[in-house]
C-alpha positions as CSV (number, residue, x, y, z in Angstrom):
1,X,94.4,-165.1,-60.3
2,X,91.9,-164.0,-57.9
3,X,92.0,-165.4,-54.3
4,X,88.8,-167.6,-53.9
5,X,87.8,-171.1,-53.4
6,X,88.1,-173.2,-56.6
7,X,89.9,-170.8,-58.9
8,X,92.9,-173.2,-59.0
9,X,91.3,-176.7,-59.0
10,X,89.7,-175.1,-61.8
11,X,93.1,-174.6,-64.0
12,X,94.7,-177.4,-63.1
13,X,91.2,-179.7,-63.7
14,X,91.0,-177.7,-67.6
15,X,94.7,-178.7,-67.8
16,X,94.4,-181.9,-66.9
17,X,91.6,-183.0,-68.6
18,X,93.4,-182.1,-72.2
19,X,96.4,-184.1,-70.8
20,X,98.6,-181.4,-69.9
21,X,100.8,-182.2,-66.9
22,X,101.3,-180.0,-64.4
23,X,105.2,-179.5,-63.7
24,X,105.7,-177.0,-61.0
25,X,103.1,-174.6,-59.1
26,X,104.6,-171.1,-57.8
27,X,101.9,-168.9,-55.9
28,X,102.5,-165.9,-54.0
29,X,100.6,-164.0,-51.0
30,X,97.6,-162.6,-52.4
31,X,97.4,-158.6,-52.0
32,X,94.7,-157.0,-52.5
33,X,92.8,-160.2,-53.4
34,X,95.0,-161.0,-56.5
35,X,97.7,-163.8,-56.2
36,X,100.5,-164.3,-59.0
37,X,100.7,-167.7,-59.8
38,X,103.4,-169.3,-62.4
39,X,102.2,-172.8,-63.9
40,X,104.9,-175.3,-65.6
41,X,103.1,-177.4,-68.0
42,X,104.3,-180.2,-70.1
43,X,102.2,-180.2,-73.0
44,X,103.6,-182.9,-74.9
45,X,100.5,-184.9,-74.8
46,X,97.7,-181.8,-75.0
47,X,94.6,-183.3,-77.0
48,X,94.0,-179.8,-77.8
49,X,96.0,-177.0,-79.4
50,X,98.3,-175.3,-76.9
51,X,96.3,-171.8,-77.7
52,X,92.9,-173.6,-77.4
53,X,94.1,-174.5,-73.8
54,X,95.0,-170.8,-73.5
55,X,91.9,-169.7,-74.4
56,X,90.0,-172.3,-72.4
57,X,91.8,-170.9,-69.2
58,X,91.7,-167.5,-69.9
59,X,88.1,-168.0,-69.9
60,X,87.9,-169.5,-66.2
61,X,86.2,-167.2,-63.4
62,X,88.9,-165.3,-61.5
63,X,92.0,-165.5,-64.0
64,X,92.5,-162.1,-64.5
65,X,95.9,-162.6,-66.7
66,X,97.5,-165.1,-68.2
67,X,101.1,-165.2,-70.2
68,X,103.3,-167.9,-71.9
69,X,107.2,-166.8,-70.3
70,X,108.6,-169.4,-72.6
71,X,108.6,-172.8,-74.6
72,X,111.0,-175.5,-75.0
């Protein structure tokens, strides 16, 4: 995700508000104004579809990628 103000809390608020529950955050140092960040979600309890979520997020301002590395 790109490194500016908000980009985040803007994840984390789209994930919470479909009651996803944020398990673990992992960022790197951002080079060249892109930091890699790996986001553990529980999604028992999503109100939406898991690939409406997806799609919601992809759709945020300064994610530039985004990739599912595995469900349970």
């Amino acid at each position: 995700m790109e490194h500016k103000s908000g980009v985040l809390s803007r994840v984390l608020n789209t994930v919470a508000g479909d009651s996803g529950s944020i398990m673990t955050i992992n960022q790197g140092i951002p080079l060249q104004g892109v930091a890699n960040t790996t986001i553990s979600i529980e999604t028992k309890e999503l109100t939406i579809d898991l690939e409406a979520l997806l799609d919601k997020l992809r759709m945020i301002d300064g994610v530039k990628r985004l990739e599912v590395l595995g469900q349970v």
